[in-house]
mmCIF file of the C-alpha atoms, coordinates in Angstrom:
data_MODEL
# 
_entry.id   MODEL 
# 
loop_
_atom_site.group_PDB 
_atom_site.id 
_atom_site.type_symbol 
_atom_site.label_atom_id 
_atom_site.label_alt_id 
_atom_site.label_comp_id 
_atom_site.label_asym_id 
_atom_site.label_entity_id 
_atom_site.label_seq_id 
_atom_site.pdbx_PDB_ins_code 
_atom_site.Cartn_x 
_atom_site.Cartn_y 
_atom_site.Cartn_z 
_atom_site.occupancy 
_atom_site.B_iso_or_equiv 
_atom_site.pdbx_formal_charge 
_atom_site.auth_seq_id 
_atom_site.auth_comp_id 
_atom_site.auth_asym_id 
_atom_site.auth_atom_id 
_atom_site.pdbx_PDB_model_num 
ATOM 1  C CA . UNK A 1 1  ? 250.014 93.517 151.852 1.00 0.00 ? 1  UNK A CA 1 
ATOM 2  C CA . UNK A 1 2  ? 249.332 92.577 148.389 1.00 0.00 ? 2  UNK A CA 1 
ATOM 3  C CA . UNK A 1 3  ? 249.940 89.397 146.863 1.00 0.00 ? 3  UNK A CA 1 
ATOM 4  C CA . UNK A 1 4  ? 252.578 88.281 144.182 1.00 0.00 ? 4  UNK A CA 1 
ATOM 5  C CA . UNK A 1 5  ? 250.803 88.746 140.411 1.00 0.00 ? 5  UNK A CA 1 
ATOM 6  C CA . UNK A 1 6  ? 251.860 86.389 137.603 1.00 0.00 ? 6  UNK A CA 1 
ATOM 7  C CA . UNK A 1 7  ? 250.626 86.707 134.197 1.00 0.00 ? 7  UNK A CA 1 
ATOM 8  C CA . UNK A 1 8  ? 250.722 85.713 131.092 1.00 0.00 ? 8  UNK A CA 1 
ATOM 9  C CA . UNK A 1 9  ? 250.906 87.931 127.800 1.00 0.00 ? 9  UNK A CA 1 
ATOM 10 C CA . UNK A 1 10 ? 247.829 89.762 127.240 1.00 0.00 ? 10 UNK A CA 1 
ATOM 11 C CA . UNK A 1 11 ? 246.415 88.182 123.596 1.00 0.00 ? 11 UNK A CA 1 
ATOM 12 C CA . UNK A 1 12 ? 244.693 91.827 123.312 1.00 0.00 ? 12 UNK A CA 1 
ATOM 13 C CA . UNK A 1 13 ? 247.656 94.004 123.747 1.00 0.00 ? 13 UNK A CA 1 
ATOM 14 C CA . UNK A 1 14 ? 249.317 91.656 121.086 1.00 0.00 ? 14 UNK A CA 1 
ATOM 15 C CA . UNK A 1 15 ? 246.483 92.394 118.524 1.00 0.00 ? 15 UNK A CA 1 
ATOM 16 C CA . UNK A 1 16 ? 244.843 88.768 118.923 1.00 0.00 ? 16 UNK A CA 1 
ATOM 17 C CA . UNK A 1 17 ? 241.279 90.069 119.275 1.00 0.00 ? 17 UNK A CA 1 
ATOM 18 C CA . UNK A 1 18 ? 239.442 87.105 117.298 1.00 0.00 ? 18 UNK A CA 1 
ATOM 19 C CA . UNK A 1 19 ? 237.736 84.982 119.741 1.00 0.00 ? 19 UNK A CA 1 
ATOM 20 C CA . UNK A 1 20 ? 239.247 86.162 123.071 1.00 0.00 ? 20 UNK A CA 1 
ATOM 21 C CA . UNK A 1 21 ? 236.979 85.012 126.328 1.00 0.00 ? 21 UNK A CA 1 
ATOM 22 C CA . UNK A 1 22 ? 237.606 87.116 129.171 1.00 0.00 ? 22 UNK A CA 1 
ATOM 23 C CA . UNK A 1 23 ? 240.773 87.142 131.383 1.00 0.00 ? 23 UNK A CA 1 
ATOM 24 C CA . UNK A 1 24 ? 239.606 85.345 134.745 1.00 0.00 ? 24 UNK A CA 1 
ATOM 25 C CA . UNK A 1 25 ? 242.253 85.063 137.896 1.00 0.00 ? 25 UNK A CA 1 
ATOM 26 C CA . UNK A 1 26 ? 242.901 82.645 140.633 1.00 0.00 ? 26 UNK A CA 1 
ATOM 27 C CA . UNK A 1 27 ? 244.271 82.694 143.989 1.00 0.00 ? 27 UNK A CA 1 
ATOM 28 C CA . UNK A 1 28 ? 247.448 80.258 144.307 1.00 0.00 ? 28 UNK A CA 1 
ATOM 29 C CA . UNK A 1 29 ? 249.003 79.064 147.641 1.00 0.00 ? 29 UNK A CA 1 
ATOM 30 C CA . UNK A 1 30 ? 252.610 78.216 148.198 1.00 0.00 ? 30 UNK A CA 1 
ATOM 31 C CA . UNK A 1 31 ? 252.607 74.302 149.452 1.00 0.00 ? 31 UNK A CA 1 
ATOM 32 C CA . UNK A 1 32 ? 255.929 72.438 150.210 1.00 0.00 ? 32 UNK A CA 1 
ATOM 33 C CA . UNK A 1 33 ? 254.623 68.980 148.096 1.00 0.00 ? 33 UNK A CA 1 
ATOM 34 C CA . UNK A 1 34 ? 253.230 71.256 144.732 1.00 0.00 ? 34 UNK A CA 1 
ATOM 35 C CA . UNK A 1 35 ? 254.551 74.158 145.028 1.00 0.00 ? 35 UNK A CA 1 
ATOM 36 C CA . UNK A 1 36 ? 252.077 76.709 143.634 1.00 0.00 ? 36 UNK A CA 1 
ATOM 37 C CA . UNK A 1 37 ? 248.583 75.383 143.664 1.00 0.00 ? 37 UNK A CA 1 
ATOM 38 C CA . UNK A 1 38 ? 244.889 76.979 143.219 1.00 0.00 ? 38 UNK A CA 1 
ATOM 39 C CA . UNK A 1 39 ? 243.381 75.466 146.172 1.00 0.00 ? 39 UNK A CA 1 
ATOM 40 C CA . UNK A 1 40 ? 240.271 77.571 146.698 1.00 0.00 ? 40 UNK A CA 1 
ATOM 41 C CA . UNK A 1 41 ? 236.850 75.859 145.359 1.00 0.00 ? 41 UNK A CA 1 
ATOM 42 C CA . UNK A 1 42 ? 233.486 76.377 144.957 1.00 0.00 ? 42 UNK A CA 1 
ATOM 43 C CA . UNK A 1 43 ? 231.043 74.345 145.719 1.00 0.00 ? 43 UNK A CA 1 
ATOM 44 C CA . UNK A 1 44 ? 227.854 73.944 143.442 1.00 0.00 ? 44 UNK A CA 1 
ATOM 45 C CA . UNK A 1 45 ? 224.315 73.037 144.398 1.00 0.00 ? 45 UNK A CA 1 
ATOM 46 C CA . UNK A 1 46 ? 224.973 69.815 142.623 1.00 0.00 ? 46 UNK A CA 1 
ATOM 47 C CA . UNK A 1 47 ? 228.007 68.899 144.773 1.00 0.00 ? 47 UNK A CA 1 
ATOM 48 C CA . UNK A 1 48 ? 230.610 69.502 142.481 1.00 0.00 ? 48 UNK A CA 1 
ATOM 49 C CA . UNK A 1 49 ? 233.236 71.663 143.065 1.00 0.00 ? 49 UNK A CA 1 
ATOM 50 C CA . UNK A 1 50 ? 235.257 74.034 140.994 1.00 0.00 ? 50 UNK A CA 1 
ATOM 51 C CA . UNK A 1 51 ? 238.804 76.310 141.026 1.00 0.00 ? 51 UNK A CA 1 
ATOM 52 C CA . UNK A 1 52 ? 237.689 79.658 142.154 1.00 0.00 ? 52 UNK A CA 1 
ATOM 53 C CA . UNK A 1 53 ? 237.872 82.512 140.055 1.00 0.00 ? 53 UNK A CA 1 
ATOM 54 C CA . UNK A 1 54 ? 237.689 85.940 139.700 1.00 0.00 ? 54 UNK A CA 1 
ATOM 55 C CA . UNK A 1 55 ? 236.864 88.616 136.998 1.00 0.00 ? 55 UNK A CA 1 
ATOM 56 C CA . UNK A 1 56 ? 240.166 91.175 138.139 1.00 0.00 ? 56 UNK A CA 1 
ATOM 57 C CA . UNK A 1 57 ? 243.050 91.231 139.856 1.00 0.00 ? 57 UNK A CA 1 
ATOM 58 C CA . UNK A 1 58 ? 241.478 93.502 142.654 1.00 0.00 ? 58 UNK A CA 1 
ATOM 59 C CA . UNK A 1 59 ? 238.670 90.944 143.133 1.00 0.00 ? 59 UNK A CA 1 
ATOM 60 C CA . UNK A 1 60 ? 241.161 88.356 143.959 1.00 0.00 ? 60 UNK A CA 1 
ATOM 61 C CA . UNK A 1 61 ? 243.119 90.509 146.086 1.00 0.00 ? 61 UNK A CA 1 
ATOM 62 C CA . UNK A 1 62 ? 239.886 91.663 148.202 1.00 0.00 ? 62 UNK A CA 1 
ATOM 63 C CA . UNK A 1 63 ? 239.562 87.851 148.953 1.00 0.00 ? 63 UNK A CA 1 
ATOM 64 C CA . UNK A 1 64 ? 243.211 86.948 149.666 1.00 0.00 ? 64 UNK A CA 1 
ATOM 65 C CA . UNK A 1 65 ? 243.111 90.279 152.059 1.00 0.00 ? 65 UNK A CA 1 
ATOM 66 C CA . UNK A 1 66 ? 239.483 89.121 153.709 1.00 0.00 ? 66 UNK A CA 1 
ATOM 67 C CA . UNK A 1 67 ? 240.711 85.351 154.532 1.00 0.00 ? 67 UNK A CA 1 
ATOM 68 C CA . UNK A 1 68 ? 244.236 86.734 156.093 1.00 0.00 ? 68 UNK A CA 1 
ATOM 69 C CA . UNK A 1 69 ? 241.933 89.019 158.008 1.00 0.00 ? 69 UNK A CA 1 
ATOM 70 C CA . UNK A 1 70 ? 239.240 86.483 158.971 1.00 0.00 ? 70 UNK A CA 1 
ATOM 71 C CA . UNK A 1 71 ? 242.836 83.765 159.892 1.00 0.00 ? 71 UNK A CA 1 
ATOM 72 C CA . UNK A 1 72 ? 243.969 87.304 161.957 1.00 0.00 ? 72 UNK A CA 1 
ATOM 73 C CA . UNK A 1 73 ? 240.716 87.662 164.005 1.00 0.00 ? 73 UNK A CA 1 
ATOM 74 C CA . UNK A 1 74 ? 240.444 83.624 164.510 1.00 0.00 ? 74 UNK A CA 1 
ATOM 75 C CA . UNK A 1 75 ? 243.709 83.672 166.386 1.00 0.00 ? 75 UNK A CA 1 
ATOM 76 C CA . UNK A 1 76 ? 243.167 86.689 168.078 1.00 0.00 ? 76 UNK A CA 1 
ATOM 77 C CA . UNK A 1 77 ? 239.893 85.347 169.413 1.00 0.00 ? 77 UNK A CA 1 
ATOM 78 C CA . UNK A 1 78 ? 242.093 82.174 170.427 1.00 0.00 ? 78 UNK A CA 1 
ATOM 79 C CA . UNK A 1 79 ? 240.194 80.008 167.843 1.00 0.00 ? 79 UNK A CA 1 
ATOM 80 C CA . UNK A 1 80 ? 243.629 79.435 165.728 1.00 0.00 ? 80 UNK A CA 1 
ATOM 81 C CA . UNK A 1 81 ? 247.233 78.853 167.700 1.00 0.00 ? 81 UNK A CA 1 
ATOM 82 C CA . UNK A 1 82 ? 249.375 81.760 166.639 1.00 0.00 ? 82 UNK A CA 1 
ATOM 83 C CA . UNK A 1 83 ? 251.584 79.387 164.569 1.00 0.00 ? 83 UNK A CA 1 
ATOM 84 C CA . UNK A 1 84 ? 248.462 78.432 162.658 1.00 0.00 ? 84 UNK A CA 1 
ATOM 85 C CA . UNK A 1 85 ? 248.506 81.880 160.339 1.00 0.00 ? 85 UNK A CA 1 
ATOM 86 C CA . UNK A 1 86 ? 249.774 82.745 156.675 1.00 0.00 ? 86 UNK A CA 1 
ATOM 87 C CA . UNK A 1 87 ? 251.861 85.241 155.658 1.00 0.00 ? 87 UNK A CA 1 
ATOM 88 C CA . UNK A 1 88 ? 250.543 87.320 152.538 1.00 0.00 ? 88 UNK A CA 1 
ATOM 89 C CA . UNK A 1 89 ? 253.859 85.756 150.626 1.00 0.00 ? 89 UNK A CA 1 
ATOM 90 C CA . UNK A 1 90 ? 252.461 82.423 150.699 1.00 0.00 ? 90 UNK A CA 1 
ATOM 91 C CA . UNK A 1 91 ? 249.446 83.508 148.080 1.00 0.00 ? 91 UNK A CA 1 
ATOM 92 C CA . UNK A 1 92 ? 250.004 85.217 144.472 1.00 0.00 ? 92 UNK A CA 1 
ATOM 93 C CA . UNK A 1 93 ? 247.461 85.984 141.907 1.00 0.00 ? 93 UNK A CA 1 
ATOM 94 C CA . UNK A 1 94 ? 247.719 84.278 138.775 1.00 0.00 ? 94 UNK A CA 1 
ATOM 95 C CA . UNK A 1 95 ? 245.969 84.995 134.992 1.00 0.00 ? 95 UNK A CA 1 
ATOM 96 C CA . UNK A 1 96 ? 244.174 81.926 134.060 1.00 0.00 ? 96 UNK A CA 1 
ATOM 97 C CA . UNK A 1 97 ? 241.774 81.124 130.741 1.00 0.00 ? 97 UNK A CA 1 
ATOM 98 C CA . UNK A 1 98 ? 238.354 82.157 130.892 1.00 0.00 ? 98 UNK A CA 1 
ATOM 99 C CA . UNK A 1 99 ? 236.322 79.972 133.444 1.00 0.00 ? 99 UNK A CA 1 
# 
C-alpha cells in the first residue's frame, strides 16, 4: 500500500527555473504529540545525524514499503508483539527543499 504524498507547487512547472536545487523527499510518521514528523535519520561517520532524504517519490516509497516489510517479518518471527506494527496510513511522503 502506498503512502499519502504531499507536495508543494512545483517552482518548474510555474516557470521559476533560475536557481532551482533539486526536489528531495522525506518520509513523515503520524505521532499523537507532533502530529506529522520526519523521524528517519542518518547517521554520519562524524556522529551527526541528519533528516533522511530521498531523490523521488518512488525512492521513498521503496523504503516506507521495505521497513513495513522488515516490522511484518519481525513479528512473524515473534521478535515484535503483533500490536507492535504500523499501518501504511501512519507514513506519507512529503516534498521538501533540496538537502
Amino acid at each position: 500500500m502506498n503512502a499519502l504524498t504531499k507536495t508543494d507547487t512545483d517552482p518548474v512547472a510555474a516557470g521559476e527555473t533560475d536557481n532551482v536545487e533539486p526536489t528531495r523527499y522525506e518520509v513523515q510518521h503520524y505521532t499523537f504529540c507532533d502530529g506529522w514528523v520526519n523521524t528517519w535519520r542518518v547517521c554520519n561517520a562524524d556522529g551527526t545525524d541528519e533528516p533522511q532524504t530521498f531523490a523521488t517519490i518512488e525512492e521513498a516509497q521503496a523504503e516506507i514499503d521495505e521497513f513495513l516489510a522488515d516490522i511484518e517479518a519481525e513479528i512473524a518471527a515473534g521478535e515484535r508483539d503483533e500490536d507492535q506494527g504500523y499501518d501504511a496510513s501512519e507514513f506519507c511522503i512529503v516534498e521538501v527543499g533540496a538537502q
